[in-house]
Chimera marker file (.cmm) of the C-alpha trace (Angstrom):
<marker_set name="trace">
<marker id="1" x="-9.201" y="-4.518" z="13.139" r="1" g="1" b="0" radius="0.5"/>
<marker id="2" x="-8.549" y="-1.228" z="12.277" r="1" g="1" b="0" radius="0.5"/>
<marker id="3" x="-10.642" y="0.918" z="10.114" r="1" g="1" b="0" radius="0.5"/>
<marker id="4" x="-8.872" y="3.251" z="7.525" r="1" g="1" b="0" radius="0.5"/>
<marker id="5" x="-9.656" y="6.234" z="5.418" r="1" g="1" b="0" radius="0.5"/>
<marker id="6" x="-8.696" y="6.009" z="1.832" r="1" g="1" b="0" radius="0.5"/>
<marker id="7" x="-8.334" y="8.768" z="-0.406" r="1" g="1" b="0" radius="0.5"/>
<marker id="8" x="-7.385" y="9.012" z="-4.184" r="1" g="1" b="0" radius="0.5"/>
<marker id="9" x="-3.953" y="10.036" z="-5.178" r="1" g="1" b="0" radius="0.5"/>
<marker id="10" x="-2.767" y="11.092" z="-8.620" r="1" g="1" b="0" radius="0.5"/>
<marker id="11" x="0.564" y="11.617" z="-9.998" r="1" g="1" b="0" radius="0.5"/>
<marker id="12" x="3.130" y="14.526" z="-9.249" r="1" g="1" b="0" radius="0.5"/>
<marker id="13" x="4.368" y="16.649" z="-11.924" r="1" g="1" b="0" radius="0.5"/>
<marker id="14" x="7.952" y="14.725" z="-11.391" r="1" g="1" b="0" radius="0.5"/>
<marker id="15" x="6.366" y="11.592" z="-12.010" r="1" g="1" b="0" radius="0.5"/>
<marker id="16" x="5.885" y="10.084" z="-8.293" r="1" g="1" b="0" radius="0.5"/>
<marker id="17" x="2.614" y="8.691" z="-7.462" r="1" g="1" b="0" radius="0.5"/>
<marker id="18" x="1.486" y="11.638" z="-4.489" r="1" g="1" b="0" radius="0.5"/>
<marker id="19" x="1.259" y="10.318" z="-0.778" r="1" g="1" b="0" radius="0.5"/>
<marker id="20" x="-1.602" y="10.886" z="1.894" r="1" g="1" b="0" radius="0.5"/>
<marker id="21" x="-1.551" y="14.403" z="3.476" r="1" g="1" b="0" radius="0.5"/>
<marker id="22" x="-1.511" y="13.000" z="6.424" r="1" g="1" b="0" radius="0.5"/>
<marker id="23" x="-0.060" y="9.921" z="8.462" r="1" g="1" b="0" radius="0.5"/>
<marker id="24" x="-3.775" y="9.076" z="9.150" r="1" g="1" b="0" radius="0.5"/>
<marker id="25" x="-4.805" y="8.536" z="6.217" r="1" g="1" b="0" radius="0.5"/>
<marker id="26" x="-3.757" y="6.432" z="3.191" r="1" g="1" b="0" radius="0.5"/>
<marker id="27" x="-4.317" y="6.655" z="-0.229" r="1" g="1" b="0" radius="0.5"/>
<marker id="28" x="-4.935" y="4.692" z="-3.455" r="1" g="1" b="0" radius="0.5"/>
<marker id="29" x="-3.755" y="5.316" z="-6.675" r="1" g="1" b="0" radius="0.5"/>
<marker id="30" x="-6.440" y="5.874" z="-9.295" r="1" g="1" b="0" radius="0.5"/>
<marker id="31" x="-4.897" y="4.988" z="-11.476" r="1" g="1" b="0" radius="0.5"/>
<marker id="32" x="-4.426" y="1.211" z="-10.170" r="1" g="1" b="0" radius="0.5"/>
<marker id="33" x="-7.092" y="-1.455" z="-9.858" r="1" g="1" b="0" radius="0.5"/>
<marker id="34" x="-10.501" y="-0.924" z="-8.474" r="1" g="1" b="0" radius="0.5"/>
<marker id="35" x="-11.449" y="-3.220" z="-5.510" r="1" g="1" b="0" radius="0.5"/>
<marker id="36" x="-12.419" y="-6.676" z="-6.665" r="1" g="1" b="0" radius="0.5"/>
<marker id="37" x="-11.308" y="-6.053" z="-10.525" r="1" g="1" b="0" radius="0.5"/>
<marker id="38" x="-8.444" y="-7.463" z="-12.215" r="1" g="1" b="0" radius="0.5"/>
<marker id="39" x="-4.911" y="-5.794" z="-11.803" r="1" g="1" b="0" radius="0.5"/>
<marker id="40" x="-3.687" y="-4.715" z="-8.496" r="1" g="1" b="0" radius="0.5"/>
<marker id="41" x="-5.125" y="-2.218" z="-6.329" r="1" g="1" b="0" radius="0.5"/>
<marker id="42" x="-2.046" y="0.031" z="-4.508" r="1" g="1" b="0" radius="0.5"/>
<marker id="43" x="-2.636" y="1.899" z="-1.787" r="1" g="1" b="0" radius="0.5"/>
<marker id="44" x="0.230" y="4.363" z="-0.100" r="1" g="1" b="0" radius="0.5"/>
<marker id="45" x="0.511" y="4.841" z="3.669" r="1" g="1" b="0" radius="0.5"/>
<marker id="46" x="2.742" y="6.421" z="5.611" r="1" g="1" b="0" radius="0.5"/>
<marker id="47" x="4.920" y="4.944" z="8.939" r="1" g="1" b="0" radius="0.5"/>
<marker id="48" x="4.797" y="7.742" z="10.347" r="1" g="1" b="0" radius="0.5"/>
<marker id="49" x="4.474" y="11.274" z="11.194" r="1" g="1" b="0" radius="0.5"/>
<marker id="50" x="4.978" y="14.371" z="13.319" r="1" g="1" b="0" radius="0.5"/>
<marker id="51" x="3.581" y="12.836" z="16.068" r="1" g="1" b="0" radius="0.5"/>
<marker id="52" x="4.479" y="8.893" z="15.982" r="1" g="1" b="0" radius="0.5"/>
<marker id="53" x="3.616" y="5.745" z="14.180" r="1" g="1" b="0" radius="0.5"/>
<marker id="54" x="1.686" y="6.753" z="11.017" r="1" g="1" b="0" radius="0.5"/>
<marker id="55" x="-1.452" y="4.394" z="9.768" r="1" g="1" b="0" radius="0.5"/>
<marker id="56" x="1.060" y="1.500" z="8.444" r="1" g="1" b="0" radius="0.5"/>
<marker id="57" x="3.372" y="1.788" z="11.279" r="1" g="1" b="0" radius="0.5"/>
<marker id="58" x="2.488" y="-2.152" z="11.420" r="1" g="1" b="0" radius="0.5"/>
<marker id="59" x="2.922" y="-3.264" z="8.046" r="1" g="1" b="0" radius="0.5"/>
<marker id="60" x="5.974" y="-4.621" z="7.987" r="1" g="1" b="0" radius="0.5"/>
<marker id="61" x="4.412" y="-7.477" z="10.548" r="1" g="1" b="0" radius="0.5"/>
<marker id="62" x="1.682" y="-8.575" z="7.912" r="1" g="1" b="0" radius="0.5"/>
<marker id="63" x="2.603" y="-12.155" z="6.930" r="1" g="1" b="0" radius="0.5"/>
<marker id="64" x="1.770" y="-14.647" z="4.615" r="1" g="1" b="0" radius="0.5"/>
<marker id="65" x="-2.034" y="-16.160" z="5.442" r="1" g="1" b="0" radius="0.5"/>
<marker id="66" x="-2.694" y="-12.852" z="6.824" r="1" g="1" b="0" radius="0.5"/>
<marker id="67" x="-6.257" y="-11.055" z="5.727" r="1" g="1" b="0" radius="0.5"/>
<marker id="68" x="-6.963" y="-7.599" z="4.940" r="1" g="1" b="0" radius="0.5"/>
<marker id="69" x="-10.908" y="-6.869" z="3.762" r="1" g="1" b="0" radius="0.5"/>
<marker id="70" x="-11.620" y="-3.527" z="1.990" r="1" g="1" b="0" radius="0.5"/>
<marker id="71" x="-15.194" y="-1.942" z="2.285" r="1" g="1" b="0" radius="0.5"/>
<marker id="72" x="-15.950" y="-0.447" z="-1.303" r="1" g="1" b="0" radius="0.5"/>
<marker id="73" x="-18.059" y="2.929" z="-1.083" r="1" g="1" b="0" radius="0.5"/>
<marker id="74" x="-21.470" y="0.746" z="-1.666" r="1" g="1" b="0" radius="0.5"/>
<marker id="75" x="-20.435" y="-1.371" z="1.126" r="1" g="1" b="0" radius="0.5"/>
<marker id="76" x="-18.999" y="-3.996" z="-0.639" r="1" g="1" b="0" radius="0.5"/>
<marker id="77" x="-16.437" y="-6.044" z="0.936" r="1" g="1" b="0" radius="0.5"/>
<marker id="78" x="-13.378" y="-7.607" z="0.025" r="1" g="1" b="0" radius="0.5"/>
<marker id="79" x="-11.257" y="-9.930" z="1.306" r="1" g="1" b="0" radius="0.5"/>
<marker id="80" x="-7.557" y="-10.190" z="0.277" r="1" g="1" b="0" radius="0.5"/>
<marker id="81" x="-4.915" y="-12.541" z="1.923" r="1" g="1" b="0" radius="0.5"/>
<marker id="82" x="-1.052" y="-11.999" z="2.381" r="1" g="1" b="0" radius="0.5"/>
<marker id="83" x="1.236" y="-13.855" z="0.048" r="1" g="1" b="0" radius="0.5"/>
<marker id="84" x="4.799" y="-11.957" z="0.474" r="1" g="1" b="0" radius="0.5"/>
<marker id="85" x="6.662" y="-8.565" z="1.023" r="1" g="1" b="0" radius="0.5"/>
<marker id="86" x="9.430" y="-7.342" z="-0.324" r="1" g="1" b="0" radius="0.5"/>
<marker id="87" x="11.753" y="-4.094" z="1.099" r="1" g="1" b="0" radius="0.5"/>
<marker id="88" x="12.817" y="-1.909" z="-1.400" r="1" g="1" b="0" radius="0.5"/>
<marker id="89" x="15.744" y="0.494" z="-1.067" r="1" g="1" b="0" radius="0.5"/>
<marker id="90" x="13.848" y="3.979" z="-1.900" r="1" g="1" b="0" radius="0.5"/>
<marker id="91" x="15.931" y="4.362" z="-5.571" r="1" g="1" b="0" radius="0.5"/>
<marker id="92" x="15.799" y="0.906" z="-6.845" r="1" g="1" b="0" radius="0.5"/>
<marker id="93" x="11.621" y="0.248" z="-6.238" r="1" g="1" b="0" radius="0.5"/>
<marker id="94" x="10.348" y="-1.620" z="-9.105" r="1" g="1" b="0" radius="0.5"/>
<marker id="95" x="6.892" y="0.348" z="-9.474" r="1" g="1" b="0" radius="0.5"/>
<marker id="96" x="5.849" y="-2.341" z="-12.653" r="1" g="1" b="0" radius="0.5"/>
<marker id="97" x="6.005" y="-4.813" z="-9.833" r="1" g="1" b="0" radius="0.5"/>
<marker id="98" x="4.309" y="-2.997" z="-7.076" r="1" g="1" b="0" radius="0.5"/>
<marker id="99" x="1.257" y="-2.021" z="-9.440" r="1" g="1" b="0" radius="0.5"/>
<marker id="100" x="0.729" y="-5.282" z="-10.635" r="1" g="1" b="0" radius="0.5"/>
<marker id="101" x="-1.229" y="-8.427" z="-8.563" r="1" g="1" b="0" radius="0.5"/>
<marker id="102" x="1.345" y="-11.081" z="-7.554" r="1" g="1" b="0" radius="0.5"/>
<marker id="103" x="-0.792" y="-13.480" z="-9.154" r="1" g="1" b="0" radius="0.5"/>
<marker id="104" x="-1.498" y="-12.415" z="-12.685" r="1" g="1" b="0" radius="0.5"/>
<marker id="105" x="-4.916" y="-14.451" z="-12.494" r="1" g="1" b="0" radius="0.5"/>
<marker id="106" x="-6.624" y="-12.650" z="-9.515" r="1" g="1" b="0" radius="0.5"/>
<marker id="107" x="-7.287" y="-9.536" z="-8.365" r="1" g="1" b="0" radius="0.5"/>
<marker id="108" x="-4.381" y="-8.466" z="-5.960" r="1" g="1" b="0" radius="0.5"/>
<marker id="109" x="-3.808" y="-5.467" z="-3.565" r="1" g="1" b="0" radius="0.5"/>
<marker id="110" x="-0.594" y="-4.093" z="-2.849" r="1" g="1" b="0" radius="0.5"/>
<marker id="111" x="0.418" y="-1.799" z="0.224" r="1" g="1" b="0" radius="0.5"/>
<marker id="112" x="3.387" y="0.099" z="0.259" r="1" g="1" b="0" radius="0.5"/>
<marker id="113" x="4.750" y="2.441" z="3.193" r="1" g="1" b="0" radius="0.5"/>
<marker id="114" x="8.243" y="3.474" z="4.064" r="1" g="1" b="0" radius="0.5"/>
<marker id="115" x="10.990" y="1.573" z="6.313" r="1" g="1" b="0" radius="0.5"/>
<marker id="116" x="14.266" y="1.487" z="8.444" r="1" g="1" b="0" radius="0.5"/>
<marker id="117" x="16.628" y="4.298" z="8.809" r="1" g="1" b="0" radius="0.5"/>
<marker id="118" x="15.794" y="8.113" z="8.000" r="1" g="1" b="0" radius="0.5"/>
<marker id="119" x="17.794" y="9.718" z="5.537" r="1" g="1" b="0" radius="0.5"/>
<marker id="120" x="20.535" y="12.329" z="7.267" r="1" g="1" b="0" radius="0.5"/>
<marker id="121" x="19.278" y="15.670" z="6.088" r="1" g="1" b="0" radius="0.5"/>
<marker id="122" x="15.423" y="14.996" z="4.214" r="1" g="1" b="0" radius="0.5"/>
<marker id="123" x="12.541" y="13.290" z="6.143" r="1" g="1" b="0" radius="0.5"/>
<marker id="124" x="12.240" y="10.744" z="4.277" r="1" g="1" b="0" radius="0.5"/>
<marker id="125" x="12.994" y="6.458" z="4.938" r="1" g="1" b="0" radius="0.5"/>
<marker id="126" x="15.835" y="4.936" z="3.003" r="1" g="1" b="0" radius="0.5"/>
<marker id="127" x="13.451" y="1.785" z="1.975" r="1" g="1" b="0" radius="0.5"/>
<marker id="128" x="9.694" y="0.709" z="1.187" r="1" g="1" b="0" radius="0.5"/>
<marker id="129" x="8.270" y="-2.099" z="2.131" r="1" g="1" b="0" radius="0.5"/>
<marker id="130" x="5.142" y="-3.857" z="0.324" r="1" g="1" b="0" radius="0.5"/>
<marker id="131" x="3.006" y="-6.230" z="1.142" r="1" g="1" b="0" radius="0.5"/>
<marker id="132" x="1.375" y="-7.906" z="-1.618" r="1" g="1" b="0" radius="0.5"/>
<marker id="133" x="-1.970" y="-9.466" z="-1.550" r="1" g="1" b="0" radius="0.5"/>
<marker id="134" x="-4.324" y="-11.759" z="-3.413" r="1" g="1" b="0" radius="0.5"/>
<marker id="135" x="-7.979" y="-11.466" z="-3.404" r="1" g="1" b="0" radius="0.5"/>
<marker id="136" x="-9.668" y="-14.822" z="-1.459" r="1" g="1" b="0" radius="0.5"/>
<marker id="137" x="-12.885" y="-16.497" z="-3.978" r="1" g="1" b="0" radius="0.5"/>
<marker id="138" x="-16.258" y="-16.030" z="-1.588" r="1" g="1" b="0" radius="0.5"/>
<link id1="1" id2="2" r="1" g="1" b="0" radius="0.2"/>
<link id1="2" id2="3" r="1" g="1" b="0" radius="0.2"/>
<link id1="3" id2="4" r="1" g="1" b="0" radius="0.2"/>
<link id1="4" id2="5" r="1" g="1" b="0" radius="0.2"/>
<link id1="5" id2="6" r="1" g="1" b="0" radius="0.2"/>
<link id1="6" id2="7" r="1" g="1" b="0" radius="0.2"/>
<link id1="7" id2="8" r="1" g="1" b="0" radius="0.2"/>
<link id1="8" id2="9" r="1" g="1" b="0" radius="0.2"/>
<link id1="9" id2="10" r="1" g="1" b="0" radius="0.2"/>
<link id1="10" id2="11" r="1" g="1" b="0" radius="0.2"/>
<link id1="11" id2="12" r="1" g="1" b="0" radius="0.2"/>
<link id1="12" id2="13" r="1" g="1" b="0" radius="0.2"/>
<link id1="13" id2="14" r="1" g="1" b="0" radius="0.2"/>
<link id1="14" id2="15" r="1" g="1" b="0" radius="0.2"/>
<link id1="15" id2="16" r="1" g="1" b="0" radius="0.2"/>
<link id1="16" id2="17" r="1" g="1" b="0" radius="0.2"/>
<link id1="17" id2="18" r="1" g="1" b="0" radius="0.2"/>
<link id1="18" id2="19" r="1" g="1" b="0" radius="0.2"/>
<link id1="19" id2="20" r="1" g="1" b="0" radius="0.2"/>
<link id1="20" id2="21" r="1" g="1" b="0" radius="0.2"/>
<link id1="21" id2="22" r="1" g="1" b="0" radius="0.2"/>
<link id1="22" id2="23" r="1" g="1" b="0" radius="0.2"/>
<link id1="23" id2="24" r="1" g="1" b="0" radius="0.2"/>
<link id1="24" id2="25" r="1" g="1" b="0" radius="0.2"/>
<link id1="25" id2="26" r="1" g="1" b="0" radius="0.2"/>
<link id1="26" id2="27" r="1" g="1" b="0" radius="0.2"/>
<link id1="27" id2="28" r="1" g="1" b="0" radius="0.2"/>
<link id1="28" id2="29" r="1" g="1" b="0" radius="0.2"/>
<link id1="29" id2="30" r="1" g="1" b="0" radius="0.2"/>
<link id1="30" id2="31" r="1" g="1" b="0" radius="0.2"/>
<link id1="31" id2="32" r="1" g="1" b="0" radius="0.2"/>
<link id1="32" id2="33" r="1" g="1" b="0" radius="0.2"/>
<link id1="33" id2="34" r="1" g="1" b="0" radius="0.2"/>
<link id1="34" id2="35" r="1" g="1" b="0" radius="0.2"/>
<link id1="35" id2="36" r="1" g="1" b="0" radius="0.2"/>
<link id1="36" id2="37" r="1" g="1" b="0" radius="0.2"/>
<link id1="37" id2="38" r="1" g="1" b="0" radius="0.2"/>
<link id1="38" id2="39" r="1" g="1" b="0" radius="0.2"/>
<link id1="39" id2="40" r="1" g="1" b="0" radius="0.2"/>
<link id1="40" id2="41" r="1" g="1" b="0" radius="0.2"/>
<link id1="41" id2="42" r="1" g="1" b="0" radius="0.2"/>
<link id1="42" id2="43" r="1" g="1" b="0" radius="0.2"/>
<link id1="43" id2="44" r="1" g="1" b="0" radius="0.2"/>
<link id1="44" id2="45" r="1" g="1" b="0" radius="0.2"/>
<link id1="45" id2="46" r="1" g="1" b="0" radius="0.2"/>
<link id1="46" id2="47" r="1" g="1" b="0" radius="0.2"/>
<link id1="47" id2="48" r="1" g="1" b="0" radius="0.2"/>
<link id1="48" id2="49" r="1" g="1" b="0" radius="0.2"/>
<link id1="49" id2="50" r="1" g="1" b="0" radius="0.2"/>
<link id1="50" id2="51" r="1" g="1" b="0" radius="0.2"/>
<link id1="51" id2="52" r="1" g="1" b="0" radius="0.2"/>
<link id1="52" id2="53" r="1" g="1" b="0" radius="0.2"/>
<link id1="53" id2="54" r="1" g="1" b="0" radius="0.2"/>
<link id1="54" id2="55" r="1" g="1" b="0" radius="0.2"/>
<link id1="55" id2="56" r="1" g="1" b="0" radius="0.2"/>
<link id1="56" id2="57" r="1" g="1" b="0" radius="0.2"/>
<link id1="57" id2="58" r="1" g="1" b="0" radius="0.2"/>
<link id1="58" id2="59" r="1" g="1" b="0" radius="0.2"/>
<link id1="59" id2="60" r="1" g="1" b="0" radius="0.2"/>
<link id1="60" id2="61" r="1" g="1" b="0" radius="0.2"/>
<link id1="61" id2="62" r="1" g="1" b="0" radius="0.2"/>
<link id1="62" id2="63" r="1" g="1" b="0" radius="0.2"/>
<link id1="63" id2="64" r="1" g="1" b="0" radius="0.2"/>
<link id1="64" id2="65" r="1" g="1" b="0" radius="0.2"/>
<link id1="65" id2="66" r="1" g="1" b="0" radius="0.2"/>
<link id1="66" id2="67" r="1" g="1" b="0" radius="0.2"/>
<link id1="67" id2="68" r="1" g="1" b="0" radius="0.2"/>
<link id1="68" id2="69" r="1" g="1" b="0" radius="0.2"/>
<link id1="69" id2="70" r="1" g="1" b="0" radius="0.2"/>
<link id1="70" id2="71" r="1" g="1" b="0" radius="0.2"/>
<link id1="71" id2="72" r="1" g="1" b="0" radius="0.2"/>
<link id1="72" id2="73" r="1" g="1" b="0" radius="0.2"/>
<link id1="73" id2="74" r="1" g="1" b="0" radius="0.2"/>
<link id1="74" id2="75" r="1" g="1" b="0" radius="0.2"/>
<link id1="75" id2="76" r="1" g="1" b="0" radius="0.2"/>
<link id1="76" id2="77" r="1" g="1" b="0" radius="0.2"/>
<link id1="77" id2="78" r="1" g="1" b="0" radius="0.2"/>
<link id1="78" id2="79" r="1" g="1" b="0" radius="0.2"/>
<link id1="79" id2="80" r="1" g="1" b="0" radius="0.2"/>
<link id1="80" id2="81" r="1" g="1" b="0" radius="0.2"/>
<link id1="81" id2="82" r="1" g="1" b="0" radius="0.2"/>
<link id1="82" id2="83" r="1" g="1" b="0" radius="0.2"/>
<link id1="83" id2="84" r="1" g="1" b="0" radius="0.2"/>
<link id1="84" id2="85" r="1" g="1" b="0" radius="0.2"/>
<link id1="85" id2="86" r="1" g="1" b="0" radius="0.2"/>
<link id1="86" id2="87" r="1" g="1" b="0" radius="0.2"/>
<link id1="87" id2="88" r="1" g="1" b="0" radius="0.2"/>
<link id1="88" id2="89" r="1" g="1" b="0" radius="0.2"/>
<link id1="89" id2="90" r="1" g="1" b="0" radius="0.2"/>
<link id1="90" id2="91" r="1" g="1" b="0" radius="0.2"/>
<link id1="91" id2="92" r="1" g="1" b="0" radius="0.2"/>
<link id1="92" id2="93" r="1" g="1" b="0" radius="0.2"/>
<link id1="93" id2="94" r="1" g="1" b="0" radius="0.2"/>
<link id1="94" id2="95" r="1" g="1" b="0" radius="0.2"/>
<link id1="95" id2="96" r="1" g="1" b="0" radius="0.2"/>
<link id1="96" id2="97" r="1" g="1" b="0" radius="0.2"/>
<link id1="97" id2="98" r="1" g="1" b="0" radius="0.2"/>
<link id1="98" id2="99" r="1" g="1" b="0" radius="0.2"/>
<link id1="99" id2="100" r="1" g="1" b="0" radius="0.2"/>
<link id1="100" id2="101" r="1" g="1" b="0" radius="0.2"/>
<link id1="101" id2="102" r="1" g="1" b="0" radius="0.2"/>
<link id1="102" id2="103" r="1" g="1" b="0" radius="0.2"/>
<link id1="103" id2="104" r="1" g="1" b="0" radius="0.2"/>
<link id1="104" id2="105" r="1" g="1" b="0" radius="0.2"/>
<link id1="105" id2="106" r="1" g="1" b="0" radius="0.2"/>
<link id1="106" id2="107" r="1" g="1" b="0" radius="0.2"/>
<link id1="107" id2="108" r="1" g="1" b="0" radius="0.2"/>
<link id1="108" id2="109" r="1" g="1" b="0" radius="0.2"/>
<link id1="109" id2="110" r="1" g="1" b="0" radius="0.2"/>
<link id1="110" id2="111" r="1" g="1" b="0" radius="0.2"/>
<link id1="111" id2="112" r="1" g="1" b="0" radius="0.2"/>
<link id1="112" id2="113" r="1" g="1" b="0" radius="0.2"/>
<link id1="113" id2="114" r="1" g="1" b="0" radius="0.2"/>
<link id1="114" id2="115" r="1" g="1" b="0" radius="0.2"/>
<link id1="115" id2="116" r="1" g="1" b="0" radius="0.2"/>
<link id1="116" id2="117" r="1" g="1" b="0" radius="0.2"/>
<link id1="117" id2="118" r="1" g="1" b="0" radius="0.2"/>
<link id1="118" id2="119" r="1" g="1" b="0" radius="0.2"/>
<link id1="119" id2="120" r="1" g="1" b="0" radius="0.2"/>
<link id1="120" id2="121" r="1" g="1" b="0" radius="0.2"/>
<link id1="121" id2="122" r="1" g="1" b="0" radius="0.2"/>
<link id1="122" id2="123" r="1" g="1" b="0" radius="0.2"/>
<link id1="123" id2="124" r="1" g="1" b="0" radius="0.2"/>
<link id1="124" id2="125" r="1" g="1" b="0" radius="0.2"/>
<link id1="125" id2="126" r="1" g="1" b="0" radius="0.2"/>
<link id1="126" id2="127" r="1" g="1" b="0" radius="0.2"/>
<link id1="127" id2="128" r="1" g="1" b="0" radius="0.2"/>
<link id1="128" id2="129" r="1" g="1" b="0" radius="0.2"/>
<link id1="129" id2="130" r="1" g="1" b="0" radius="0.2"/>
<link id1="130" id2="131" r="1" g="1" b="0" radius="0.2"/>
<link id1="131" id2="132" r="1" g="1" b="0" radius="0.2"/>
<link id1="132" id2="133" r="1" g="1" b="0" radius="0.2"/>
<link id1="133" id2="134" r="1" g="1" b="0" radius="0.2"/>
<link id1="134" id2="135" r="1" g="1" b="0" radius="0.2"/>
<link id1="135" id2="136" r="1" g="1" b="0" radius="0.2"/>
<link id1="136" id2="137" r="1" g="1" b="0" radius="0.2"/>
<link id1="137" id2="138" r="1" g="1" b="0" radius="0.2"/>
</marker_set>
């Protein structure tokens, strides 16, 4: 289990939703579900960073069946389970997808983090990966 630090993220003036600051840390769009309520809740991490694997170095290994619990502010906690992932090459992402829960019905969260090759020239991955997830009934 590892515990994570989650920090709000807006939107860029070009239109991107912004990424962490740091590979430590991730960050969840406010503008996405709140944990527990209907829609999907997306949070951005990154693979990595100046000085190795970055907080979702590991993601692409979550499978189906797999758990992930989030601890609200108030100490809430929520339990979501693994139903797919799907790579994306960076231009073709379909961002209607990745915001919404894979199961229109229940709450879902949906983690998304870079993947494969670096692009010659720009730090930045060719692909995204995300893992979508569906919240478990208590």
């Amino acid at each position: 289990m590892q515990d994570v630090r989650v920090l709000a993220l807006g939107v860029l003036n070009d239109g991107h939703i912004a990424t962490p600051s740091t590979a430590y840390d991730t960050g969840w769009y406010k503008d996405s579900a709140k944990p527990g309520k209907q829609g999907a809740m997306f949070i951005y991490g990154h693979v990595a960073g100046r000085g190795g694997g970055g907080i979702f170095y590991n993601l692409h290994k979550l499978k189906a069946g797999d758990k992930i619990t989030v601890t609200r502010g108030d100490n809430q906690i929520y339990t979501y389970q693994v139903v797919s992932s799907k790579t994306y090459p960076v231009s073709h992402v379909d961002m209607d997808k990745v915001l919404s829960p894979i199961d229109s019905k229940v709450p879902g969260l949906n983690l998304m983090t870079c993947t494969w090759d670096v692009v010659n020239g720009k730090s930045e991955f060719n692909n995204r990966v995300v893992v979508f997830a569906s919240l478990v009934a208590d």
